[in-house]
C-alpha positions in Angstrom: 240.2 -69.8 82.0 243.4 -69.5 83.7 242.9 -66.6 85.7 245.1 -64.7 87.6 244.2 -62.7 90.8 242.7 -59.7 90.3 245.6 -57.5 92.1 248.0 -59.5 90.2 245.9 -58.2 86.4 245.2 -54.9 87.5 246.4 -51.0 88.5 244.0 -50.3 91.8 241.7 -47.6 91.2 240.3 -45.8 94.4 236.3 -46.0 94.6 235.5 -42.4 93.5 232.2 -40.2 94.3 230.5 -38.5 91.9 231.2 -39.9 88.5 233.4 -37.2 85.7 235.5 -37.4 83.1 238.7 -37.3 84.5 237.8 -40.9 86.3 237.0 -42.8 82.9 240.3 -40.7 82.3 241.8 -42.5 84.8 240.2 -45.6 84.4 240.9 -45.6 80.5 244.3 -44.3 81.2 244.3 -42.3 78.1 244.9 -38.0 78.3 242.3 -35.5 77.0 244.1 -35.5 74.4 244.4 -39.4 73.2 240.7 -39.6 74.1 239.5 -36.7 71.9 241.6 -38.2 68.8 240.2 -41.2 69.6 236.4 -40.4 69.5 237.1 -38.2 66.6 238.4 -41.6 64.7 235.3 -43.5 65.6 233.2 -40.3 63.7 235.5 -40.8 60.6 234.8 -44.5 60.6 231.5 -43.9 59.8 231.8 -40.3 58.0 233.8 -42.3 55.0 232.5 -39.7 52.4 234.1 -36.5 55.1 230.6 -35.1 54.7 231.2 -34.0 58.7 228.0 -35.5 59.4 226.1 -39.0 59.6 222.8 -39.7 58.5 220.7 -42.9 59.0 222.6 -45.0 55.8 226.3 -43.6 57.2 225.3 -45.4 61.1 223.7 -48.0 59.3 226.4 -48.8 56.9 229.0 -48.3 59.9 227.5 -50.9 62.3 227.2 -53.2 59.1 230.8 -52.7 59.0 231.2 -53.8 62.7 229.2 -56.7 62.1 226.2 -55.6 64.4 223.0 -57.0 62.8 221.1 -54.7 61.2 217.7 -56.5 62.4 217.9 -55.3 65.7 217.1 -51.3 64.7 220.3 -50.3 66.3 220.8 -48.1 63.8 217.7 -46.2 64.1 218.2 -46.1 67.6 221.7 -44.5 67.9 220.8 -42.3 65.6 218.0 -41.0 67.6 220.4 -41.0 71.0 222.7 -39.0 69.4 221.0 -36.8 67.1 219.9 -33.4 69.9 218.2 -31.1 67.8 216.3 -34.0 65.6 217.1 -32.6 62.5 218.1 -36.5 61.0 221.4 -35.9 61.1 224.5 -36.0 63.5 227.4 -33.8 63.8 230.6 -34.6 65.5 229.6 -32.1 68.7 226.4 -34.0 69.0 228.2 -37.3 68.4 230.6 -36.3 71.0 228.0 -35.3 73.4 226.9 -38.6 72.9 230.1 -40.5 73.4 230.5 -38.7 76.7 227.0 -39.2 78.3 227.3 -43.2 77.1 231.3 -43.2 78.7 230.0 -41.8 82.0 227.1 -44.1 82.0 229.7 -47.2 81.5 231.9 -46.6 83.9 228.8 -46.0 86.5 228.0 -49.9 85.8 231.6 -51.3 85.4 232.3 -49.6 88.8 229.2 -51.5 90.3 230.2 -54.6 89.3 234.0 -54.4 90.0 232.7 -54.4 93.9 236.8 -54.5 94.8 237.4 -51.3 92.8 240.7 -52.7 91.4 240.5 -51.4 88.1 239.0 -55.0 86.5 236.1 -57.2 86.6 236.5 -60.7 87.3 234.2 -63.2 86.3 233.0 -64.5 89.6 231.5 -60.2 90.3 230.1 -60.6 87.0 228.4 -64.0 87.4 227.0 -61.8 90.9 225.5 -58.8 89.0 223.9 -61.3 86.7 222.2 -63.2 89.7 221.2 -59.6 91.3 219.7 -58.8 88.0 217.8 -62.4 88.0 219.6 -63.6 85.5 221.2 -67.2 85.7 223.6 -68.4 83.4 226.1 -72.0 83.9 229.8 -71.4 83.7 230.4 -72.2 80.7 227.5 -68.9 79.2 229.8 -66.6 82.1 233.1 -67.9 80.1 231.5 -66.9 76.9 230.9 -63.4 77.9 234.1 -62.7 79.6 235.8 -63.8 76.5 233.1 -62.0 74.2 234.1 -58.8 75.8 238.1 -59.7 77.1 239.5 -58.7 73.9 243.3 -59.7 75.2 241.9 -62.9 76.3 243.4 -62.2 80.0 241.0 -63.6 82.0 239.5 -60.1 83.1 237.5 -57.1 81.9 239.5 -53.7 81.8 237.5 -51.2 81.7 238.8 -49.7 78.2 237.2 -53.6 76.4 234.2 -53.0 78.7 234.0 -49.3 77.3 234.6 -50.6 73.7 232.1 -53.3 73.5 229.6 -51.1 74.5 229.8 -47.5 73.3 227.7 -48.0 70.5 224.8 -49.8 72.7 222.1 -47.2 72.4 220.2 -47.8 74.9 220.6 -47.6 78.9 223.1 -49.3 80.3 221.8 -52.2 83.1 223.1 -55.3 83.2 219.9 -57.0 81.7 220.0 -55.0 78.3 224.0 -55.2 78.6 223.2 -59.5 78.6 220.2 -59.1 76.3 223.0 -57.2 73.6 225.6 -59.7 74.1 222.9 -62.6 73.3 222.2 -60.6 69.9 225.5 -59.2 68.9 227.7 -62.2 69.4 225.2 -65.0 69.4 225.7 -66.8 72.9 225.4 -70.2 72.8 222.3 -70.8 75.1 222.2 -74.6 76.0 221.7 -76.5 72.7 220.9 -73.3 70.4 223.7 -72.1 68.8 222.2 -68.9 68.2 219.8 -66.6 69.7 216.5 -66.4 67.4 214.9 -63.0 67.2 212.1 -63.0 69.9 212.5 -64.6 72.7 215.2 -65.4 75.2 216.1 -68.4 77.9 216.6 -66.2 80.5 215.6 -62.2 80.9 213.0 -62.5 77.4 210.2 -64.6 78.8 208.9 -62.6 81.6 209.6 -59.5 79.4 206.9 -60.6 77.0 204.1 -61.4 79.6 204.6 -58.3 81.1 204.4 -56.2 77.8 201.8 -58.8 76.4 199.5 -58.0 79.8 200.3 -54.6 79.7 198.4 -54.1 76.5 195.6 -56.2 77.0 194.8 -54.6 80.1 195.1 -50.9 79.0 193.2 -51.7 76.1 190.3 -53.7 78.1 189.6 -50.9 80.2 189.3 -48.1 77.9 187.1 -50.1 75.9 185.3 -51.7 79.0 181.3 -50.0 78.0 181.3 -51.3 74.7 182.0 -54.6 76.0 179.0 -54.4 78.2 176.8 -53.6 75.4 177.7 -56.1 72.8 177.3 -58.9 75.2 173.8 -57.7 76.4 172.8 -57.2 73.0 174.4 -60.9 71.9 172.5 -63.0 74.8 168.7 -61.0 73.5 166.8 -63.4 71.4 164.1 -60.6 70.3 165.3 -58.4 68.2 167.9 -56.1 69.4 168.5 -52.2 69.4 171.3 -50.2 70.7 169.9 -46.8 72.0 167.1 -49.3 74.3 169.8 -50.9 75.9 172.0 -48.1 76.5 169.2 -46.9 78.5 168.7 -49.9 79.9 172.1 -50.6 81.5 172.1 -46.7 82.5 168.9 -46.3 84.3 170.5 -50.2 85.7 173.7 -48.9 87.3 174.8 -45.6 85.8 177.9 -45.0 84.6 179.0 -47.8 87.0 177.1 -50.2 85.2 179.0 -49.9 82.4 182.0 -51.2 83.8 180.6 -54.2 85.9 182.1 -56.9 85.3 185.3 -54.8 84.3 187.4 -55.8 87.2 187.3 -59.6 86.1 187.3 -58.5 82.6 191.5 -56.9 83.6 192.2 -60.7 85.7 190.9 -62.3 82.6 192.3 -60.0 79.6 195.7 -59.3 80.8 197.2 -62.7 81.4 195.2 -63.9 78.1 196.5 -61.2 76.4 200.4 -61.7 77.6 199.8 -65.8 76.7 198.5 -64.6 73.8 201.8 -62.8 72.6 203.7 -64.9 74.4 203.0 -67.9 72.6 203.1 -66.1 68.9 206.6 -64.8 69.6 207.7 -68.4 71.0 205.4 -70.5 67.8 207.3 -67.7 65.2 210.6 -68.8 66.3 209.8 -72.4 66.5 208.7 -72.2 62.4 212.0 -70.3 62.0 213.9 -73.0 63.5 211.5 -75.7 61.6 212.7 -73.3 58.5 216.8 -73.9 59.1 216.7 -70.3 61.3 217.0 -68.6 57.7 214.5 -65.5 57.0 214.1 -64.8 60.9 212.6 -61.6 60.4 209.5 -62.8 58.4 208.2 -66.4 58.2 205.3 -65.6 56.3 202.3 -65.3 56.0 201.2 -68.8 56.6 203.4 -69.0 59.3 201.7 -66.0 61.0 198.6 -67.4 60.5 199.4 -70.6 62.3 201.6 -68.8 64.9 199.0 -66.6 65.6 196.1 -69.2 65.5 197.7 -71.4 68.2 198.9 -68.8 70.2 195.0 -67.7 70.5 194.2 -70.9 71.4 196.0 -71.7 74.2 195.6 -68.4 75.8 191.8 -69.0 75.3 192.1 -72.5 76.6 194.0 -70.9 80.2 191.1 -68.5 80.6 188.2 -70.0 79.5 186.3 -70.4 83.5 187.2 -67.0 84.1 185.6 -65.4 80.7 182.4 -67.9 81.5 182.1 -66.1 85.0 182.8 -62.4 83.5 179.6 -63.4 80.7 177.4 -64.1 83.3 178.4 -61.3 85.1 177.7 -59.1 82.8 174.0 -61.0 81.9 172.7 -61.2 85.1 169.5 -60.0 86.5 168.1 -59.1 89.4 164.9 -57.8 90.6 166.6 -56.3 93.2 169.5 -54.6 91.5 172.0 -56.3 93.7 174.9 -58.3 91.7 176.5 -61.0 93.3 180.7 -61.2 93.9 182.4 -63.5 91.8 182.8 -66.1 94.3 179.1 -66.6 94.8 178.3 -66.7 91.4 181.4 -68.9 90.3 179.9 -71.3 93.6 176.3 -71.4 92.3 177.8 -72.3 88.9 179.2 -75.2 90.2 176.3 -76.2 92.6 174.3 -76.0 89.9 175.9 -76.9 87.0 179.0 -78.9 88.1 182.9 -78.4 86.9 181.9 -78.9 83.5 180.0 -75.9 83.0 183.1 -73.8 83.6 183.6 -74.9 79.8 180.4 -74.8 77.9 181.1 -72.8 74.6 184.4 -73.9 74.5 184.6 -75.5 71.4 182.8 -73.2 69.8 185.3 -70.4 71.5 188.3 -72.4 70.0 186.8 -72.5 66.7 186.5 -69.2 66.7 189.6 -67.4 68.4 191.9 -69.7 66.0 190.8 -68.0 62.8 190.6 -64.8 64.5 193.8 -64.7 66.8 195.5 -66.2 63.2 194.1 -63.6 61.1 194.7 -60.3 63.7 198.0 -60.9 64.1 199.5 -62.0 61.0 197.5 -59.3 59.0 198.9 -56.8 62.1 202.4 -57.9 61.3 202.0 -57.7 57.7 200.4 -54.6 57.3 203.0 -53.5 59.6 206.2 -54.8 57.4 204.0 -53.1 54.5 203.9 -50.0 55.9 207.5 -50.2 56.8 208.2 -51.1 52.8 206.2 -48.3 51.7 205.7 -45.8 53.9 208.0 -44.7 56.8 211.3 -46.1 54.0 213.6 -46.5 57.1 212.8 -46.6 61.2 210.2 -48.2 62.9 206.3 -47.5 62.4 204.8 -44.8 64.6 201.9 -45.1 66.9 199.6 -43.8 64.5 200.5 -46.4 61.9 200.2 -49.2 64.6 196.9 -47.6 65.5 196.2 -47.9 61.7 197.3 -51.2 61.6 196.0 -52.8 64.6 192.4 -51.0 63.5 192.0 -53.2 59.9 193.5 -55.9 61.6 191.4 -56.4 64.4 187.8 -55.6 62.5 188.9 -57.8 59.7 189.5 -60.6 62.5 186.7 -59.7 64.5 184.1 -59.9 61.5 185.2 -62.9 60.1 184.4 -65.0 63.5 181.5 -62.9 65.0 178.8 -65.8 64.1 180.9 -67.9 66.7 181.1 -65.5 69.1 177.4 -65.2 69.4 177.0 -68.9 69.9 179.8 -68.9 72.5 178.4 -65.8 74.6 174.6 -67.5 74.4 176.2 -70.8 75.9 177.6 -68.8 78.5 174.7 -67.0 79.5 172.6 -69.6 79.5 172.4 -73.4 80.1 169.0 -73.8 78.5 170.7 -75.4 75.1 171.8 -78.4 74.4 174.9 -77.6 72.3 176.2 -75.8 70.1 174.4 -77.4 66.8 171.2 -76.5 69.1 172.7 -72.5 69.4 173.1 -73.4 65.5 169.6 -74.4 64.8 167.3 -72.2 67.0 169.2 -69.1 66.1 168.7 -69.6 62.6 164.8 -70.6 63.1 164.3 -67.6 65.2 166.2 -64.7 64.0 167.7 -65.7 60.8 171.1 -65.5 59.1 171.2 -61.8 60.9 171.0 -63.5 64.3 174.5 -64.2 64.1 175.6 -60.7 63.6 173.7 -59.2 66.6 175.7 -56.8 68.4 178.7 -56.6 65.9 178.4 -52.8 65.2 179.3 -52.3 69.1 181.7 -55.4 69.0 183.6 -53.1 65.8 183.1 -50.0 68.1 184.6 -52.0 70.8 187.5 -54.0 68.4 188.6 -51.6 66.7 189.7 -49.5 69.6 190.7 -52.5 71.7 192.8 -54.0 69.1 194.7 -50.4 68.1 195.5 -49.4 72.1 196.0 -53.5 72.5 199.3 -53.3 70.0 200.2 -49.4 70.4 200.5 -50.5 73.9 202.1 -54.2 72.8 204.5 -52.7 71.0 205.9 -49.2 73.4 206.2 -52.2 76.3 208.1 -53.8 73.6 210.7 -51.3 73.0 210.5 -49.9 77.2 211.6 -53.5 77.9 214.0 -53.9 75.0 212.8 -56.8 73.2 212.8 -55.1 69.8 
């Protein structure tokens, strides 16, 4: 890129102590005075109409202007950062407040990454705060964001370009979000993709998604743990089943403690399924929008949901299938004695008894039936979601009580539709007595009727609905905590 040295581009600044205003004066080399006209310009650009205050459509319309995508919510979130009392509007001492907070905050990070305090950063202290942050990027991604944000194409960042590319950034300041913007706002080229998709990332977005996706499932597993415990003991009874009987039952069993067995597993189990799970429906949603040409990235569809969604369930299923066996027969076994065995004993005499193979009976019929409802959760989550956005909330994102809303129709609308296979999957689990599942088919229907395969769905909707709200309430706070909306 032709650099220079850094002493030869640059006035040395001394490394200062605590951060004030009269270093990014120094650092900025502007007066009080140049620097007060200058943030008062930046309000006009957006105040076009000299209303001496902005609104939602005047930030909107503003960052439109500077060509920052509007898909990304940025707008709704500088708003919020700068707006103090919350009244929807900003005035120019609350934008101002803003502009100094975010201006003390930059020059915190540029001074961490100029590790010479000379005033500049070079590309080589740049390409080291990126691997400290675990991000790893080839020399030709670090020449792209030097010369992204080196708007007099110099070779270096000054801090005034650092301070101008990223004033309007709205959220905190770390070298991770400060990549993850650059990715959106000027489309990096990442290996062979010309363009960033919205989603997910090469290099900081992966992780970021397991970690929200686990997050949720988790949280949302053990507030619903109980109910868990009861539909499956009601699912593996053959006679006919009622709920007060076995509440009793798994009280006077364990207490309040017997409730929860089988909970611990039920967390290892749930929270990486659940982060595959969302995972893999971000990553299949922007494969379709590639498939598509990249047009209409923020909705592919319904159809596309339901296939992105169907898969996604699939594979997480698939990953955790010996570990859910284990957890059903767990939560089904009996003991004269009382005493319940550890996981590694009963996950032994499994495969004593029953071989490797066992690990997977019910799969099939588990695959059948976490397609449709994997598919059919989250694509009606994500379109009720865009339909609430259309017609109620007008502008912003949804609120956690309409993601609670949401993720409640969703999830019992999912649930219902696939319950019959989820009875025949939990009695292969519990039991090695059938032959298949044609045999769960046929003996259930002989037995207990068409009703058989509904047994224990009124606590499985006591236990869905819940799950599946906390599940994306959860989903989607770890989503905007970690950035990735």
């Amino acid at each position: 890129m032709g650099l220079k040295s850094k002493e030869e581009r640059s006035n040395p600044v001394k490394k200062p102590g605590p951060v004030t205003m009269d270093h990014v004066l120094l650092a900025s080399q502007e007066t009080k005075e140049q620097r007060d006209k200058r943030i008062r310009s930046l309000f006009d650009f957006f105040d076009k109409e000299s209303r001496g205050y902005l609104d939602f459509a005047h930030i909107e319309a503003g960052l439109t202007a500077l060509e920052i995508p509007s898909e990304y919510k940025y707008a709704t979130d500088l708003l919020n950062a700068c707006d103090a009392n919350k009244d929807g509007r900003v005035d120019f001492v609350e934008f101002k407040k803003y502009m100094d907070d975010k201006e003390l905050e930059l020059y915190r990070i540029f001074q961490a990454i100029d590790v010479e305090h000379n005033g500049c950063i070079v590309p080589e202290e740049l390409w080291e705060a990126l691997v400290r942050a675990g991000i790893k990027i080839d020399d030709q991604e670090l020449a792209q964001f030097v010369e992204s944000v080196d708007t007099d194409h110099n070779g270096v960042i000054t801090f005034e370009e650092w301070r101008d590319f990223l004033l309007l950034y709205p959220h905190e300041a770390t070298i991770e979000n400060i990549y993850h913007y650059l990715e959106r706002i000027c489309m990096v080229d990442i290996g062979e993709q010309t363009v960033i998709p919205a989603g997910v990332g090469k290099h900081i977005h992966a992780s970021r998604y397991l970690i929200a996706g686990g997050v949720a499932g988790a949280a949302s597993r053990t507030a619903t743990a109980p109910l868990d415990r009861l539909k499956v003991v009601l699912q593996v009874q053959t006679t006919k089943a009622h709920i007060m009987p076995a509440v009793k039952d798994l009280w006077k069993a364990g207490g309040l403690v017997g409730f929860f067995r089988g909970n611990g597993l039920n967390v290892l189990k749930v929270a990486p399924e659940s982060a595959i799970r969302f995972y893999t429906y971000e990553m299949m949603k922007t494969f379709i929008v590639d498939a598509k040409g990249g047009e209409e990235k923020a909705d592919i569809g319904g159809m596309g949901r339901l296939l992105a969604g169907g898969i996604a369930g699939a594979v997480a299923q698939t990953a955790i299938y010996p570990m859910d066996l284990v957890k059903t027969r767990l939560q089904t076994y009996s003991c004269a004695t009382g005493k319940v065995p550890s996981l590694g004993t009963l996950a032994k005499d499994i495969l004593v008894q029953d071989g490797p193979r066992a690990f997977y009976r019910g799969l099939i019929p588990s695959i059948l039936g976490i397609i449709p409802y994997a598919g059919i959760d989250l694509a009606a989550y994500e379109t009720l979601k865009e339909m609430s956005k259309k017609y109620i909330i007008q502008e912003g994102e949804p609120g956690p009580l309409v993601q609670l809303g949401c993720g409640t129709v969703s999830g019992a609308l999912g649930a219902t539709c696939v319950y019959p296979l989820q009875v025949v999957r939990t009695r292969m689990q519990a039991r090695g007595t059938y032959k298949g599942m044609g045999d769960v088919f046929k003996k259930t229907l002989q037995h207990e009727g068409f009703r058989g395969f509904y047994k224990g769905i009124f606590p499985n909707l006591l236990k869905v609905v819940p799950s599946a709200s906390i599940t994306y309430m959860v989903y989607e706070s770890m989503k905007k905590s970690l950035d990735l909306e």
